[in-house]
N, C-alpha and C positions, 0 to 999 in steps of 0.2 A: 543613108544607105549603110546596112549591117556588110562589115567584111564577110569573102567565102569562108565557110568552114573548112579548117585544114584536115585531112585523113591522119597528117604524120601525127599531128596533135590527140588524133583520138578523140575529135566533137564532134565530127558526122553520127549523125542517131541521137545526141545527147538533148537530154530537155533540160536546160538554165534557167529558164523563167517559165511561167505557165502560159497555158495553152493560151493564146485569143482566138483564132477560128481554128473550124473545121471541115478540110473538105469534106469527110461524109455529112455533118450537118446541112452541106451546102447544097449536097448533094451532084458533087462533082468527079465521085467514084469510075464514072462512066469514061471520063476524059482519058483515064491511064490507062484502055486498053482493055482487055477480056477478064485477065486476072480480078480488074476491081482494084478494092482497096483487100490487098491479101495482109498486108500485116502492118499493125501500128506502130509508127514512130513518132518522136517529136525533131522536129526540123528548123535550122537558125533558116530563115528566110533572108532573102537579097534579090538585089534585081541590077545588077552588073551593065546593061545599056539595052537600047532596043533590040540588038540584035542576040539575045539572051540564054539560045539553045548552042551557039557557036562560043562565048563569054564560059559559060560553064563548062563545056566541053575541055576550053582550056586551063582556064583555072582553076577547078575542081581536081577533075581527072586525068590532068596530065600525066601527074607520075604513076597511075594504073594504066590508063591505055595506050600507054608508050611500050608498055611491054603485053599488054594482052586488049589489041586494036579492035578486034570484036565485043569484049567486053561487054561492055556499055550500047554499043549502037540499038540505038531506038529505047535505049533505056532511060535515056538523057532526054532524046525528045518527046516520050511520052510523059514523065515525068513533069519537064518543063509545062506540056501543054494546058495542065489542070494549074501548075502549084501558082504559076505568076499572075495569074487573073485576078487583077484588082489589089494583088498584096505586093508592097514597095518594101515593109522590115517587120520587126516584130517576129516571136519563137509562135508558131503556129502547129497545130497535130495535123501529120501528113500520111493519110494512108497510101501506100506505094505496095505494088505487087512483088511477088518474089524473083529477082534476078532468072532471067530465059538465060542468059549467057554461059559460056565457057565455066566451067568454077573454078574456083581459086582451086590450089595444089591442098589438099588434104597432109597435115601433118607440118604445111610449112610455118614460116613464123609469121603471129595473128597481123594481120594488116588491119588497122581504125578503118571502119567504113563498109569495108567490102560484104557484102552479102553471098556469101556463099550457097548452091542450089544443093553442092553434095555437102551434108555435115552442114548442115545448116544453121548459121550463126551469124553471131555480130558481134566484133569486140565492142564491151562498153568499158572504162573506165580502165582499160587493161584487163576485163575480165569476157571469156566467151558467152555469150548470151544468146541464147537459141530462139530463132523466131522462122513461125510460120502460123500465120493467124496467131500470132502471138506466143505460141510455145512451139517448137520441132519434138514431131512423136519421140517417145521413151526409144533410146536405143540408138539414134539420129548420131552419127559421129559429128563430133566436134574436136579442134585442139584439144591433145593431152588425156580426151576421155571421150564420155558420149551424154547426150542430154538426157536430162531426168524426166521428158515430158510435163515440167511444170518452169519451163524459161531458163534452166541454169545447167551448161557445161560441167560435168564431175566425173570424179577417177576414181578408184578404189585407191586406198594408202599403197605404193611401194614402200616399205620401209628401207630400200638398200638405194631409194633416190630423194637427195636433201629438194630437190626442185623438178616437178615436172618438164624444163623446163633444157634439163641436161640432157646433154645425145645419149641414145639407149635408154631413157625412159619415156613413160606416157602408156598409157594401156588403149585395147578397144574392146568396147563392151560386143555383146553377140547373143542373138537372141535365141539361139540354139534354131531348132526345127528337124526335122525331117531329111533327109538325103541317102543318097546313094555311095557308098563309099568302095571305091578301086576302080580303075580304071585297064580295060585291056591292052594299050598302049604305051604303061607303065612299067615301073619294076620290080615284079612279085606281088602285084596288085590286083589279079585277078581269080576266081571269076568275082566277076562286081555284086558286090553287097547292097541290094536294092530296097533293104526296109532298115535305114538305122534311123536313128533319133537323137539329138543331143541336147539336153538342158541349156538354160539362158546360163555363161558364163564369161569372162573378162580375158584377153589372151595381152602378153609383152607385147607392143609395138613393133620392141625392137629383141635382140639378142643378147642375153644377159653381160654385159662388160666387165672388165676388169674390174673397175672402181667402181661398181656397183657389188661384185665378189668382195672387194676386199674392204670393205664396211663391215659385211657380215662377219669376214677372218679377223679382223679388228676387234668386233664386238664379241669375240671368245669363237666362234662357228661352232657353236652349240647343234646337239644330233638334236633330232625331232622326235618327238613321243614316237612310240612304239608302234602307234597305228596309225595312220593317216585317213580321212575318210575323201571317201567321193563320193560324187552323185550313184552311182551304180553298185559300188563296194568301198569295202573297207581295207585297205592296202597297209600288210605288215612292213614296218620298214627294220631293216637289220643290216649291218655294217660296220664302218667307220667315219668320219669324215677324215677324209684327205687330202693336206694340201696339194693345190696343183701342180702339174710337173712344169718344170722350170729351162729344159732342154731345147736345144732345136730351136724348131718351128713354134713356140710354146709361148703365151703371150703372159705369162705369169710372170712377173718380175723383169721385164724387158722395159725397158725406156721408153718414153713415148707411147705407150700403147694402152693411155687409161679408157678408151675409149673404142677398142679393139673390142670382139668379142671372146669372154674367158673361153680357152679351150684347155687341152690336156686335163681333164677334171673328170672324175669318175661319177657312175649313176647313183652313188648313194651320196654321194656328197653336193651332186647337182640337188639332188632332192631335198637334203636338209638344206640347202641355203634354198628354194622356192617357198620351203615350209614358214621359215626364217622370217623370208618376205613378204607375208602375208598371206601366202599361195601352195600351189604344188606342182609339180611336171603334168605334163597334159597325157591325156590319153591321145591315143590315137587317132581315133575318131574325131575328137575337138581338135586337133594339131590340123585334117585334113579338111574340116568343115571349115576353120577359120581360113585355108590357104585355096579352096577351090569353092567354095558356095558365099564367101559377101561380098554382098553386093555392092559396086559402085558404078560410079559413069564408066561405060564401055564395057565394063565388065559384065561377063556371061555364068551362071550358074553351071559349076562343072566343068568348069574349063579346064585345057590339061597344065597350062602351068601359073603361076600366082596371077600374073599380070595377063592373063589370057591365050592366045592359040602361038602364038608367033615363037621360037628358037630360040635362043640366045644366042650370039655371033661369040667365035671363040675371042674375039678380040674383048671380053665383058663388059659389052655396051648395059648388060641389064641384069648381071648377078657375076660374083667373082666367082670362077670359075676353071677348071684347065688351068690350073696354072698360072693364071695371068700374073703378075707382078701386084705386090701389095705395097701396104702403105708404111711407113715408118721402118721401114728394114723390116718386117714380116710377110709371113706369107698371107696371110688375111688382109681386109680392108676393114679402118675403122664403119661400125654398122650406120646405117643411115645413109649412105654413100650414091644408093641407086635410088630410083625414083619409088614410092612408096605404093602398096595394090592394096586398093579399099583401107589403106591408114596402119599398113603394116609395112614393114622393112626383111628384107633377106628373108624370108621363107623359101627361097632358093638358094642355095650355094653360100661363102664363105666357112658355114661348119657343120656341119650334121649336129641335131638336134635329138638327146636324149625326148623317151615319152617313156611315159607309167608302164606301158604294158608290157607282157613278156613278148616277141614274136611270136607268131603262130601263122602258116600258110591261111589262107581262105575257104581252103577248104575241108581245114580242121574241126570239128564238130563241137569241139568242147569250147571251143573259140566262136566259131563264125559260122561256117555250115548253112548261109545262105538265109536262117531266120532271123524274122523280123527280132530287134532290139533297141532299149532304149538305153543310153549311157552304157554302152562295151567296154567290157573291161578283161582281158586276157593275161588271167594268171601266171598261165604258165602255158613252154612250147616248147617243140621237139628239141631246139636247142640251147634252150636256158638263157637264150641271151635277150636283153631288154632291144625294143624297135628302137628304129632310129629313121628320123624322116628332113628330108630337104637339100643334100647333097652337101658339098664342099667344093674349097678351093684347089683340092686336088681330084675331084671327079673328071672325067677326062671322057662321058659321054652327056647327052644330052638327055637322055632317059634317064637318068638319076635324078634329075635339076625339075622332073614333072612331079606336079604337087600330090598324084598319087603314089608315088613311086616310096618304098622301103627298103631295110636292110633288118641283119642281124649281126653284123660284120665283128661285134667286139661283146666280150665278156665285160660284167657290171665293172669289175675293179680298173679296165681299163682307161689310160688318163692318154690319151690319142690328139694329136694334134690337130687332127682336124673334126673333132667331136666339141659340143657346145651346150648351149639349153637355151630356153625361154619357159617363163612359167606360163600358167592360170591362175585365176582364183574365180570369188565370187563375183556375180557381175555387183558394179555398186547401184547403191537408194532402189527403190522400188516404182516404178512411173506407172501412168494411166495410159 
């Protein structure tokens, strides 16, 4: 008798020695249910005692379906039903359909074993490995990045994070499309813009951090070329960079807070460190497509806030916000804090989010005007002041906190406590 493969260990999925059968050879596909055999692995075989589907249950899956009880059910016993027929030990190819259950939490840390349905992967060998019939389509979030459509988890370089692995980094890829952008139940978000379009591009996970800022101020915080490009245009950049403000509310130079999102930092200096990092500040458009049109379990296309229809309770069960009490003697919460929507973090509240464009109402002509566009990009607007999108820790309605929702509330050189950034860049590798 082969011992059970441990998850903690990271050998569920692994092939050690070659294959001797196969169920599909055996033609035992049918046993595991409708699915089939959805996706190939190689599997350590065992057979724990006659009573085999309760044996595995325990010793296998303990430490998963102690805490997610649904999990597995019928996943174990259809499993079981095909794999023990006639086989006692020996590494045999097991074709097993795609996990029906719950998914694992998108964005948490990779657990050996587990099949994930959203972001579809497998840790192999400590590394995320996409499978669904063998690869998960180009674009598939996975830890830390999104699959290439050819088997393998990848991120574009952060250059201002030493390890994907650190809180506030990690990117999600995005395949751009088509949408509607503003919403009438919003803040200065209307009338709604029903023909926009955004290019495939890569948006932060999470909200740019101190220690992730201050690499960049380390490494000289060098301004960026004179022009910046985008998909849509070519954006002059002019300024200074400026170090952050260090007062107050201010997370720059404060103890404890490398993992806080940088704030008091002004729009040209958000922008040269995006450039920095491989990236640029997002439009508006991309800021609002990533935070209300991707898609994940539960979530709905267009929904009015990240995580979908529901409020946020002033007590910030689900964005800091009002007020609430922050972390380390600040007003802010280190990022990653609340539960993550479609593999992003804080796209509502802790700090309002510099974007590329100038404000301009909707229904401005030279801007928006109601026609169809591909990659929007707004110059310039009646008030010269750059948008700003996602609320903070000092919003104090819930209409600020909805992901269509805007401002223009500060001039470029302002370094504002509760102002922040996340980049873009390009999405990474090119899939099928």
């Amino acid at each position: 008798m082969i011992d059970p493969p441990s998850r903690a260990k990271g050998v569920y999925g692994l092939a050690v020695t070659a294959a001797l059968l196969s169920l599909r050879a055996l033609g035992l596909c049918s046993l595991l249910g409708p699915l089939g055999c959805g996706a190939r692995v190689l599997q350590n075989s065992y057979d724990a005692a006659p009573g085999d589907v309760a044996a595995d249950a325990s010793a296998l899956d303990a430490a998963v379906d102690a805490t997610q009880p649904a999990r597995d059910a019928g996943f174990d016993a259809g499993f079981d039903a095909g794999f023990d027929v006639g086989f006692d030990r020996g590494t045999i190819t097991v074709d097993i359909p795609i996990d029906r259950g719950p998914p694992c939490p998108e964005g948490s840390a990779c657990d050996p074993g587990v099949v994930c349905r959203i972001g579809i992967n497998r840790c192999v060998a400590s590394v995320p490995r996409c499978i669904a019939n063998d690869n998960a389509a180009f674009g598939t979030r996975c830890p830390g990045g999104t699959c290439d459509g050819r088997g393998t988890c990848i991120a574009p370089a952060q250059r201002s994070c030493p390890s994907a692995s650190e809180s506030g980094c990690g990117i999600v890829n995005l395949l751009g499309g088509p949408f509607a952008l503003g919403d009438t139940g919003s803040f200065r978000a209307s009338p709604v813009q029903r023909s926009i379009t955004v290019s495939a591009f890569a948006m932060d996970a999470a909200e740019v951090t101190v220690a992730r800022f201050r690499r960049f101020w380390d490494a000289g915080h060098p301004a960026p070329p004179p022009v910046v490009l985008y998909p849509g245009a070519v954006i002059t950049w002019s300024g200074t960079v400026t170090e952050p403000g260090s007062a107050s509310a201010c997370n720059w130079g404060a103890a404890g807070r490398d993992y806080h999102p940088i704030n008091c930092v002004d729009h040209p200096t958000a922008q040269a460190f995006c450039v920095w990092d491989g990236g640029r500040l997002p439009t508006e458009a991309e800021w609002e497509f990533a935070a209300r049109f991707t898609l994940a379990a539960g979530l709905n296309a267009g929904r009015g806030y990240p995580w979908g229809e529901a409020s946020p309770s002033a007590g910030c069960d689900r964005a800091q916000w009002a007020r609430c009490r922050g972390d380390d003697g600040g007003a802010t919460r280190r990022v990653a804090q609340f539960a993550n929507t479609a593999g992003f973090f804080d796209l509502a509240g802790n700090v309002w989010e510099w974007t590329a464009d100038a404000f301009a109402s909707y229904t401005d002509t030279n801007c928006w005007g109601g026609r169809a566009q591909t990659d929007p990009f707004c110059p310039s607007g009646a008030s010269g002041y750059p948008a700003i999108r996602g609320g903070s820790w000092f919003s104090d309605s819930v209409t600020l906190l909805r992901a269509a929702s805007r401002d223009d509330a500060y001039m470029p050189a302002t370094r504002s406590a509760i102002l922040g950034m996340r980049c873009v860049r390009a999405r990474a590798g090119v899939g099928g």
